[in-house]
N, C-alpha and C positions, 0 to 999 in steps of 0.2 A: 802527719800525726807524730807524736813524738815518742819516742822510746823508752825504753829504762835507760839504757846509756845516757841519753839524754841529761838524767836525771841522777845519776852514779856519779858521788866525786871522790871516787877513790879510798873509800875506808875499806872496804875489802878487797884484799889481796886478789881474789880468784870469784869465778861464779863457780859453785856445785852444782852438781847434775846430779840428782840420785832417779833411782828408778823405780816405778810402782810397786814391787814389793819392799822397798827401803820407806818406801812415804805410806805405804800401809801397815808397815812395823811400826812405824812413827805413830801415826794416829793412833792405832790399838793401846801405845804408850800414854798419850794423851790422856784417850778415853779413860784410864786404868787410875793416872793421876787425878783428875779432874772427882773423881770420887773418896779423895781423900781427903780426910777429917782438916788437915794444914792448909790444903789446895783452898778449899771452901774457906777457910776463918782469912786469909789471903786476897779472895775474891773481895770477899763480904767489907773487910776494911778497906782494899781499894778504892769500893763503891761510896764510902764516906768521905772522901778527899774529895777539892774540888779539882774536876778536871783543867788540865792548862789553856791556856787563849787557839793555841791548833786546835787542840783534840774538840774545844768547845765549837772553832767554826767549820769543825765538818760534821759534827753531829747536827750542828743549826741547817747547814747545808745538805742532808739528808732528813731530814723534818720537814725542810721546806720543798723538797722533791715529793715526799709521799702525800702532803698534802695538795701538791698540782692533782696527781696522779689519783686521788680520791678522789677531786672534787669533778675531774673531767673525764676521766675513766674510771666509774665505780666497779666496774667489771675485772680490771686489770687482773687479779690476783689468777681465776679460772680462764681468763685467756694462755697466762703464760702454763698454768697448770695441761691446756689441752694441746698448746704446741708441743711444749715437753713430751707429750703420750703421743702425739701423731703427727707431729714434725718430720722426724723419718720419714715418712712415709708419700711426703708431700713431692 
């Protein structure tokens, strides 16, 4: 299987480590921005641009996964919902 390194050429200097209270001040952040009147008018016109030839074949390629995943496992969504709950415990 292959790695991040793998796939790292070298644009950053270092990997950061932060720790769960650094990535939950972060998010909190997020959340905070994410409800801002600039944030939203941001999103909203992003959404109007056409996406680039990547970004287009991994959305095609995650379209065409949920529709395997419909059509041969219509259950899919409440199975992962009940491992989630009682996986543990398995």
């Amino acid at each position: 299987m292959k790695q991040f390194k793998d796939y790292y050429n070298g644009e950053l200097s270092e990997f950061k480590v932060i720790n769960k209270a650094q990535r939950r001040k972060m998010a909190l952040r997020m959340k905070k921005l994410t409800k801002s009147a600039a944030f939203k008018k941001k999103v909203e016109k992003s959404k109007l641009r056409i996406a680039n030839p990547a970004k287009q074949r991994v959305k095609a390629a995650k379209m065409a996964k949920q529709k395997v995943i419909d059509k041969y496992y219509p259950n899919y969504k409440e199975s992962i919902k009940w491992l989630e709950k009682y996986g543990n415990s398995l």
